[in-house]
C-alpha positions in Angstrom: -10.6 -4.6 -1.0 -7.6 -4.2 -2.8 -6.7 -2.9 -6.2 -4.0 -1.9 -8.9 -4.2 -1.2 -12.7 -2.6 -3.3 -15.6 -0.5 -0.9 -17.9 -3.1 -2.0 -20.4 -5.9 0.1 -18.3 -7.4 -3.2 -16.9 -8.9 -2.3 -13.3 -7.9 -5.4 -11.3 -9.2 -6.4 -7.8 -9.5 -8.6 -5.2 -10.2 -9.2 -1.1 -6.7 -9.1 0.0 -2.6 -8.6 -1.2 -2.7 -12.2 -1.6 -5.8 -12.8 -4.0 -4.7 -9.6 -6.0 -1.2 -11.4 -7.0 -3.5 -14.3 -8.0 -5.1 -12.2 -10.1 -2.7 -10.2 -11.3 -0.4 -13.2 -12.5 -3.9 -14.6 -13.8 -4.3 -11.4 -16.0 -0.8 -11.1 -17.3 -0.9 -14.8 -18.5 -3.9 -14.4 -20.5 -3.6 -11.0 -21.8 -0.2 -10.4 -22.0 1.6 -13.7 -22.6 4.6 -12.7 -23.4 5.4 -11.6 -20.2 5.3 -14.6 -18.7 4.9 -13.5 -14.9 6.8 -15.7 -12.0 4.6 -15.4 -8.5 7.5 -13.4 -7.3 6.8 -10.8 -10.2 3.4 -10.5 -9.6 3.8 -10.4 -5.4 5.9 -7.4 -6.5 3.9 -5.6 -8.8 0.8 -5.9 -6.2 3.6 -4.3 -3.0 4.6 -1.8 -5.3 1.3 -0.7 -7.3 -1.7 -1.9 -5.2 -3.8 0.3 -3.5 -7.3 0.2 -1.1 -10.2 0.1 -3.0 -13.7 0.8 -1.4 -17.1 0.1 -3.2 -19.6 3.1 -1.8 -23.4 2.1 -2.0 -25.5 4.4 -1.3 -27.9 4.2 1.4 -30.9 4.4 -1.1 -29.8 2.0 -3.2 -28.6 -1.0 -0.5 -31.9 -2.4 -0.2 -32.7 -2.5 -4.1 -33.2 -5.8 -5.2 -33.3 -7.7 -1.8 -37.0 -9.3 -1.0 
């Protein structure tokens, strides 16, 4: 999983660099419009901003839910 944060505090993520540009470019067109993002923008804001991201689940809590 990857993952980067809007200036705005917005926690984005997705599967892989590619998806998180999606995203990202997604995100900046609905909240902050006036930026008007180009795909290269947002490919360069995941390279120079994105990170790994790893949900942890607990052992306990993995079977919770699942019948």
């Amino acid at each position: 999983m990857r993952a980067l944060p809007c200036h705005c505090r917005t926690h984005l993520e997705a599967k892989d660099d590619q998806a998180l540009a999606e995203e990202v470019r997604e995100h900046l067109l609905r909240y902050h419009p006036g930026l008007k993002p180009t795909d290269e923008q947002a490919w360069e804001i995941v390279q120079t901003r994105a990170y790994d991201y790893e949900v942890y689940v607990p052992a306990e809590y993995a079977g919770v839910g699942a019948e």
